[in-house]
N, C-alpha and C positions, 0 to 999 in steps of 0.2 A: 504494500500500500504506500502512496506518499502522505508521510508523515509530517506533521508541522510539531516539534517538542518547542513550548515557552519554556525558557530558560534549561539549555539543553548543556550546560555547563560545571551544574552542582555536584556536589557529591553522589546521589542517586542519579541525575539525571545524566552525566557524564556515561556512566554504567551503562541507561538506557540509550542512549547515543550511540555506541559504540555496539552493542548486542541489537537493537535492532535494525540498522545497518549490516551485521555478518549476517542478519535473518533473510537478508534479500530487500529490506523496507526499502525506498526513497525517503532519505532523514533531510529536514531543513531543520535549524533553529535557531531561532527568534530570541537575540539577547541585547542586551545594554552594549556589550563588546569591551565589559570591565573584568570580565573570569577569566584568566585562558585555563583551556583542556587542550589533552593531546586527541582527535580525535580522527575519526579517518579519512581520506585525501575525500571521498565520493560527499560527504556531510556538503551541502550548503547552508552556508550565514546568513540571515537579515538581521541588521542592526536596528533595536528599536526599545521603547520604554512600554512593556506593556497596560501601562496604566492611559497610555496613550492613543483612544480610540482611531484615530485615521492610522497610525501607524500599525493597528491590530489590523486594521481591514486591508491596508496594504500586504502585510505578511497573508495574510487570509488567501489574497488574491494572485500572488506569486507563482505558486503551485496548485495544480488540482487534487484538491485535499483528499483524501481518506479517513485520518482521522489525526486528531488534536491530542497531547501531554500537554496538561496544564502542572508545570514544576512549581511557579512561585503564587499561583493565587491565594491572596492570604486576607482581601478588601473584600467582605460580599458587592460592596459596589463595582470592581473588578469582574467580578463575578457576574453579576449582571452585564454587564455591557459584554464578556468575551457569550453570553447565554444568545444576547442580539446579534452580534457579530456575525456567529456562525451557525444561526440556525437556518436548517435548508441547505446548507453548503457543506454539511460532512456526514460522514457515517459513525462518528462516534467522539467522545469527549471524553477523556480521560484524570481524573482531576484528583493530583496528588493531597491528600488528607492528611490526618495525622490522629495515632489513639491517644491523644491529648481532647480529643471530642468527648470522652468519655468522665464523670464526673469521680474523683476518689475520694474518702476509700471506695472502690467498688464493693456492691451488696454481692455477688455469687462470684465463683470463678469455676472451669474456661470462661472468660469474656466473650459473649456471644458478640455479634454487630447490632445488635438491637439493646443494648445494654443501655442504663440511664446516663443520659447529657447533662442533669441539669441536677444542681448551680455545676456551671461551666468549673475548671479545673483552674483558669488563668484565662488573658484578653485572648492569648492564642487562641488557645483550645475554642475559645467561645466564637470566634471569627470563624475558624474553622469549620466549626458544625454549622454557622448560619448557611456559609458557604454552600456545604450540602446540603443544606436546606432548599436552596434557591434553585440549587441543580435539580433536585429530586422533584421541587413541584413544575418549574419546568416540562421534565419527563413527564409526570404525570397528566399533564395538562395539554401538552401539544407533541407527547413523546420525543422531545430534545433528546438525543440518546448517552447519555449521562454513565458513565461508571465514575466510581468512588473507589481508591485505595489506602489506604492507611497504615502506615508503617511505625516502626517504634523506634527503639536506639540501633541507628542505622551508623555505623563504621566502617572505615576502609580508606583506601587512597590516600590524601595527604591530610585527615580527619585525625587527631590526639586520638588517643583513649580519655574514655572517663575514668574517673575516682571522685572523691565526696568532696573532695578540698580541690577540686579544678586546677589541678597543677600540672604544669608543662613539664616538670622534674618529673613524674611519676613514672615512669618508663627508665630512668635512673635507680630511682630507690627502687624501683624493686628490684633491680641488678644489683647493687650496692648492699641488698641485705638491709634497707634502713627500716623504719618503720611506718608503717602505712595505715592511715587512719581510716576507721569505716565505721557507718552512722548506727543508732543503734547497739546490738549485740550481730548484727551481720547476715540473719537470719530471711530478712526481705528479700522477694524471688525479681530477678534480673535479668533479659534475655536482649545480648545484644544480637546483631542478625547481620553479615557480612553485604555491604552494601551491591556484591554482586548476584546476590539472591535476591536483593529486595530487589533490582532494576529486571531481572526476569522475569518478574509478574506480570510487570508493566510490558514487556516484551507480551506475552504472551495473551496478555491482555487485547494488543491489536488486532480488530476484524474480527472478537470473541462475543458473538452476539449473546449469548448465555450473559454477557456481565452488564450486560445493558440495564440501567437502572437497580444495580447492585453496587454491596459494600463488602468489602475483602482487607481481613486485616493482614499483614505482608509483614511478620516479623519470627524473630527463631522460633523452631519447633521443641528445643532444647533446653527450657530455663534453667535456671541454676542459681544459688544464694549471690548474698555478694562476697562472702568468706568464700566460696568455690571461685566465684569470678577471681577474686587477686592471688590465688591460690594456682589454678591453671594459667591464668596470663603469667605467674609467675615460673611456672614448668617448661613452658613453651616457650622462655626465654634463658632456659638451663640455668634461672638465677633462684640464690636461695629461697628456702621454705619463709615464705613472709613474717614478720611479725606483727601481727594485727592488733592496732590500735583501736578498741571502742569505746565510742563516746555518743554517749546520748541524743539524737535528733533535736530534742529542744535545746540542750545547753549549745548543741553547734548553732544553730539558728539564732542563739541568744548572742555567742561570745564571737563569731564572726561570719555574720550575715551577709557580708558582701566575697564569700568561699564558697557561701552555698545555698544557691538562688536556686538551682534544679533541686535539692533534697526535698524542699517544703515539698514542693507540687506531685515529686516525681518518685526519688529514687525511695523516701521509706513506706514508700505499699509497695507490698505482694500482687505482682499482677500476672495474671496467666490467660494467656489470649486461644481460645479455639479457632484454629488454623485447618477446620477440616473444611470449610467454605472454599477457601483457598487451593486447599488440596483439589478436591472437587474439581472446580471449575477452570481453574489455572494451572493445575499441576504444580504445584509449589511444592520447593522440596528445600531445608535446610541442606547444602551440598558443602558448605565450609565450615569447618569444625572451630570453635574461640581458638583452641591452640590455634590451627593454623592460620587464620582470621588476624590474629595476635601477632603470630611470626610475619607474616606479609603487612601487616600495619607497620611492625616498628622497622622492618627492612626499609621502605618508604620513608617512612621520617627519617632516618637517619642520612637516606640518600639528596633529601632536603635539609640535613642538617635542623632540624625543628625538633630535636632532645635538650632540654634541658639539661645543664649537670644538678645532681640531687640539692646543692648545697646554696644554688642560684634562688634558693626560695625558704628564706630563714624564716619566714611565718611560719611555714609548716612545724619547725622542730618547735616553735613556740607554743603554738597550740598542740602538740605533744607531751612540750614537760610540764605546761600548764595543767592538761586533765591530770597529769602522773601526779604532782601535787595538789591536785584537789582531790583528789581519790586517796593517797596517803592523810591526809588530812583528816578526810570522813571518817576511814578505818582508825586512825587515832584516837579521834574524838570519844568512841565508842568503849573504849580499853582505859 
């Protein structure tokens, strides 16, 4: 099919770029022309703002479309205008989401796709689901042909790893044997998903009319705590058996809030996502394992030179010997 990806440059979208392209697609995509990717000689570029309605309809008009990746819609007013833009004019709309739609703590797990939205998670999450909102009545209304994907902690390419304290060192310490702090007791389930699994959805999602007016969550099949997470990433790097720091959710929230802006929303629920929709319809399969995930991440960054050394980030040992002496303290107290 000729493909038009908005913003075919990202992390995920790069993935999608480049896989469906080897699929046989005609890829264009439609950027600002501020990212570079390596991408394949056959890809054509239109440079443009997609916020920018004659410059969508320009891009629209370039090629005869197939079908549409929406990478960065993130404005329901965006949303609307790409909904007028191309309606009529393609076979399909593809519109990257995110399971930030969904409100936490979740009440059950697997998380179905019908799971509760509301109160929103964050402004994301909340933009996001209007999003599909606009898309889905859309569909239902004049059958706009609308899929919805939604991915989770998506990694790879020149993307850090996470940890709780957002630090560029961490890929350091855990070589180094230092200590690694995790929120909690470490026990929250975490599933990062290698970002070339998640862009195969999307691949396969092209010309899949089964997904027309459907929602598909696109992330590991494999969760795991986050004591296993820095546990494996740290295996995978042949470097020591970590020493895991824990420290409470709140008191991290309380004592340094600007560390850890994802924790509140994100990292301390347990979330486990049902991926047999996905399965189903997509064929989704987790095919990269975190070790290997892990070892192909930090090769990358290293080849970008984007490691940290452990010691380039002296907050962290501070909010380490700080919990150490306040936990010495308490058990004092007590005696």
């Amino acid at each position: 099919m000729q493909v038009l990806i908005i913003g075919g440059t990202g992390l995920i979208s790069t993935g999608i770029t480049r896989q469906a392209a080897a699929a046989g697609h005609d890829v264009t995509v439609f950027t600002r022309g501020e990212t570079e990717a390596v991408l394949p000689a056959s890809v054509e570029h239109i440079t443009g703002d997609r916020t920018d309605r004659d410059a969508l309809e320009r891009a629209r008009d370039a090629v005869p479309l197939g079908c549409v990746i929406d990478m960065v819609g993130f404005d329901p007013a965006d949303i609307e205008t790409a909904i007028d833009v191309f309606r009529g004019h393609i076979d399909q709309y593809v519109f990257c989401s995110t399971v930030d739609v969904y409100h936490r703590p979740v009440e059950t797990m697997p998380i179905q796709e019908r799971a509760a939205r509301e109160p929103p998670v964050s402004e994301y999450g909340g933009n996001k689901a209007t999003c599909e909102d606009r898309l889905f009545e859309a569909y239902r209304k004049d059958g706009f042909p609308a899929t919805v994907i939604r991915p989770w902690h998506t990694y790879g390419g020149d993307r850090g790893l996470l940890d709780t304290l957002s630090s560029d060192a961490y890929v350091d310490r855990l070589r180094r044997g230092k200590p690694i702090v995790v929120h909690g007791d470490g026990t929250s389930v975490w599933a990062p998903c290698h970002r070339d699994d998640v862009a195969a959805a999307f691949v396969t999602a092209i010309g899949n009319h089964e997904t027309i007016g459907e929602a598909y969550h696109t992330t590991a099949t494999e969760p795991m705590t986050w004591n296993q997470y820095h546990q494996r990433a740290a295996a995978a790097l042949d470097a020591p058996e970590p020493e895991l720091v824990h420290v409470p959710t709140d008191a991290l929230c309380e004592g340094a809030p600007d560390r850890v802006a994802p924790l509140l929303n994100h990292y301390q629920f347990s979330t486990v996502f049902d991926m047999s929709k996905a399965e189903r319809d997509l064929g989704f399969q987790q095919t990269v394992s975190w070790e290997d995930g892990v070892e192909r991440t930090v090769t990358r960054l290293a080849e970008d030179d984007a490691i940290d050394d452990w010691d380039s980030d002296p907050e962290y040992d501070a909010i380490v010997s700080a919990w150490r002496d306040a936990t010495d303290s308490f058990a004092a107290s007590l005696h």
